[in-house]
C-alpha positions as CSV (number, residue, x, y, z in Angstrom):
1,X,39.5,-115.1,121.5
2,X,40.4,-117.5,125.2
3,X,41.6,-114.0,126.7
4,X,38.3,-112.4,126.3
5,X,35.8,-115.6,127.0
6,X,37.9,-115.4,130.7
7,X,38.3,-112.0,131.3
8,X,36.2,-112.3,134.7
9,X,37.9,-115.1,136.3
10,X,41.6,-114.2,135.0
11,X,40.3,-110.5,136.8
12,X,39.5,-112.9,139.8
13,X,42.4,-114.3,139.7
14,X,44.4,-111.2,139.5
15,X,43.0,-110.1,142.2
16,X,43.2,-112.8,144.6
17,X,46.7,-112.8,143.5
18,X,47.1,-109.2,145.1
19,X,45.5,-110.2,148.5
20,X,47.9,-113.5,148.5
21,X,50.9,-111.4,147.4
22,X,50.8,-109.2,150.3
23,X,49.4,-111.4,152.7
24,X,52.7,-113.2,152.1
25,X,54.7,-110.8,152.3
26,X,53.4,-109.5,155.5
27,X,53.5,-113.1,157.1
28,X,57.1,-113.4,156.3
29,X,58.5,-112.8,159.4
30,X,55.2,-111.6,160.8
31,X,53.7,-108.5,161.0
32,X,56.2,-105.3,161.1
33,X,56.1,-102.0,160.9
34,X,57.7,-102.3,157.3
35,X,54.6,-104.4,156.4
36,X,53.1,-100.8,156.1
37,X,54.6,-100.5,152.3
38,X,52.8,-104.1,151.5
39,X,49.3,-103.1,152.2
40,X,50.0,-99.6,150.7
41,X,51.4,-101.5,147.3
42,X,47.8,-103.4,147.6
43,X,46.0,-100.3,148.5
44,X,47.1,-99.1,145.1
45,X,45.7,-101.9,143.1
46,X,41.6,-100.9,144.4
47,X,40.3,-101.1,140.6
48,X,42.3,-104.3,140.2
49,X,40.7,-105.6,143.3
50,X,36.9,-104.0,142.8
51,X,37.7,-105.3,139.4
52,X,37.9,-109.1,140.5
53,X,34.7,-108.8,142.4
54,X,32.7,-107.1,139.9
55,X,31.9,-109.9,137.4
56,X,31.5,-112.7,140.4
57,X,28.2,-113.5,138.3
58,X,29.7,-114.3,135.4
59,X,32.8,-116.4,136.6
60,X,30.6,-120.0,136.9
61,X,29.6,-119.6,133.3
62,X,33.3,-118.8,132.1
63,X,34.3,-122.0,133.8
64,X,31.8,-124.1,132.4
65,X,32.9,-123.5,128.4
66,X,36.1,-123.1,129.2
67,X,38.4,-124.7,126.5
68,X,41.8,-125.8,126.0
69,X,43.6,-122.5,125.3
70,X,40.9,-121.1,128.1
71,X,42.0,-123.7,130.6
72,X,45.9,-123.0,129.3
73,X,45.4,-118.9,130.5
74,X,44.0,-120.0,134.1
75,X,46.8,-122.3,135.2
76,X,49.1,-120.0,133.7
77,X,47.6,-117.2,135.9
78,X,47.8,-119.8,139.1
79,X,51.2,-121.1,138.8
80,X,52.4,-117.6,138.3
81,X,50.3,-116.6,141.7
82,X,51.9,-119.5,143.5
83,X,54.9,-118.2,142.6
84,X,54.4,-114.8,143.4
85,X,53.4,-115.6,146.7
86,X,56.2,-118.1,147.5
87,X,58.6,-115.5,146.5
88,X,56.7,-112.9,148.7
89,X,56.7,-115.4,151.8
90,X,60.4,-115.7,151.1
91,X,61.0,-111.9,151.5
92,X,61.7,-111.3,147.7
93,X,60.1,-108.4,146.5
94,X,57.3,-109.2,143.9
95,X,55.8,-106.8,141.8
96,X,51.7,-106.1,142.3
């Protein structure tokens, strides 16, 4: 099962998506008091965050067996973060 073999660094992923997200959407049109609901959205997402940190160990040796379906789920999860955060810089609102 690929979803299970990169459960760390998808979690990783996730939650460097998070951080990008809202980073993006703060740097929009720089940093206003509106940028308050951003970081509050993030704020929200702790275990997501804590999450994506908490197998760090383990993320090297999910990247070394990755296979094809493996290496499908991770650019998956990037091009949907690059996305995310273009839409974010843009001023769209983008769901954590």
């Amino acid at each position: 099962m690929a979803e299970k073999d990169v459960k760390e660094l998808r979690e990783a992923l996730a939650a460097i998506r998070i951080l990008a997200v809202t980073g993006a959407a703060v740097a929009e049109e720089g940093l206003e008091l509106e940028d308050i609901q951003d970081v509050i959205k993030a704020a929200k997402k702790m275990d997501e965050l804590k999450a994506g940190l908490e197998g760090k160990e383990e993320i090297l040796s999910e990247i070394k067996d990755l296979d094809g379906a493996e290496v499908g789920l991770v650019i998956a999860d990037v091009i949907g973060m690059v996305r995310d955060v273009k839409d974010a810089y843009e001023g769209k609102d983008v769901e954590l």
